[in-house]
N, C-alpha and C positions, 0 to 999 in steps of 0.2 A: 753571234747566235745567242739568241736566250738561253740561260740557264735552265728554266721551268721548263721551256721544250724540249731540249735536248734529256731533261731526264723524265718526260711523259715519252718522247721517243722509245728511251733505254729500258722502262717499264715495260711497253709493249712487245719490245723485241722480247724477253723474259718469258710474258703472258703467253706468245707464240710459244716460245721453246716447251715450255710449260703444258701448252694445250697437246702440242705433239706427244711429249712425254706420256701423257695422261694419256691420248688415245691409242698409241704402242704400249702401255703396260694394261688395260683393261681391254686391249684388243686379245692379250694373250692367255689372258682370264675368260675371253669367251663375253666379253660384256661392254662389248664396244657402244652401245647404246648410253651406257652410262660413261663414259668417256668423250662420248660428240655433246652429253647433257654440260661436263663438267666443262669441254670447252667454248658452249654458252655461255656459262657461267663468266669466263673469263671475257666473254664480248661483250656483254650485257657491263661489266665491272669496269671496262675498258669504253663505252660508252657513255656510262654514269662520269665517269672520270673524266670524259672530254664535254659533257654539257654542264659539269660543273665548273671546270675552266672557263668555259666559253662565258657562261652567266655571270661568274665574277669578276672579268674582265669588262662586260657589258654592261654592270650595274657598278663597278668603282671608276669604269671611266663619265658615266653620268656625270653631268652639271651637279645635281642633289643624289648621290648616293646614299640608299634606302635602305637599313636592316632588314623593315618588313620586305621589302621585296627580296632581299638575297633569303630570308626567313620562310618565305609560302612558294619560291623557286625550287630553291632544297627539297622542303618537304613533299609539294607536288611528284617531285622525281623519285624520289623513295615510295612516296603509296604507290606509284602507278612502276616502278621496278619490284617492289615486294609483290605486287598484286596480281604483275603476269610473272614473278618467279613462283607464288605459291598456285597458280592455274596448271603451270606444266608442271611442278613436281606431282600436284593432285592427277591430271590426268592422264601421266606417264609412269607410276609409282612403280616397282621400287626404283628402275633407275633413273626418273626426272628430279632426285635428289640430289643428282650429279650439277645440278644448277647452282643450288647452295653451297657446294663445295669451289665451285668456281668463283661464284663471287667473295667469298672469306680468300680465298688466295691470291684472287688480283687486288683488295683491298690490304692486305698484308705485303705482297709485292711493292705497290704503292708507298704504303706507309715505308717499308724498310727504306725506300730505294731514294724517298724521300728528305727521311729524316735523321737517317744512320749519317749524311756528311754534313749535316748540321748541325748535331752532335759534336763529329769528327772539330769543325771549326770552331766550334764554341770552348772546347778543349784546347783549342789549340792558341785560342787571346788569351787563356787564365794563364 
């Protein structure tokens, strides 16, 4: 089994726990709205994540693998992820802010879940 898969798997199990977590504790606050925003957040963060695998795979297994193209892929995804994450916070306000908070924590899931045992192994040849 791949390694990368097996922990984009393990991320998402997380992201789920995560998204439950968040809609039982702003369900009990009365503000479950911003709880079903924050676990967009984490789908939208959890989709970003899987077309940027997908695109990098698609563009280094290329004959001629292209920076600009991995360069205006990227970016294309970000304007049009920021630009319907800043449409729903605008016309959901205060709780369509729960989007942003979603995508900083599946971004941070990621990252940790990532790079904490590459770390761990890098530490471990010195």
């Amino acid at each position: 089994m791949d390694v990368n898969k097996l922990r984009m798997r393990r991320a998402s199990a997380i992201a789920i726990a995560v998204g439950v977590l968040a809609l039982m504790v702003t369900g009990t606050f009365d503000r479950l709205l911003l709880g079903v925003f924050m676990t967009a957040g984490l789908a939208l963060g959890w989709v970003n994540a899987r077309l940027r695998w997908t695109t990098i795979v698609r563009i280094t297994d290329a004959e001629t693998p292209s920076k600009q193209k991995l360069a205006l892929s990227s970016a294309s995804r970000l304007i049009i992820l920021t630009a319907l994450s800043i449409v729903v916070a605008f016309f959901t306000r205060p709780n369509g802010v729960g989007i942003f908070f979603g995508l900083a924590v599946f971004q941070l899931i990621l990252v940790l879940h990532t790079a904490l045992p590459e770390v761990k192994g890098l530490r471990q040849q010195s």
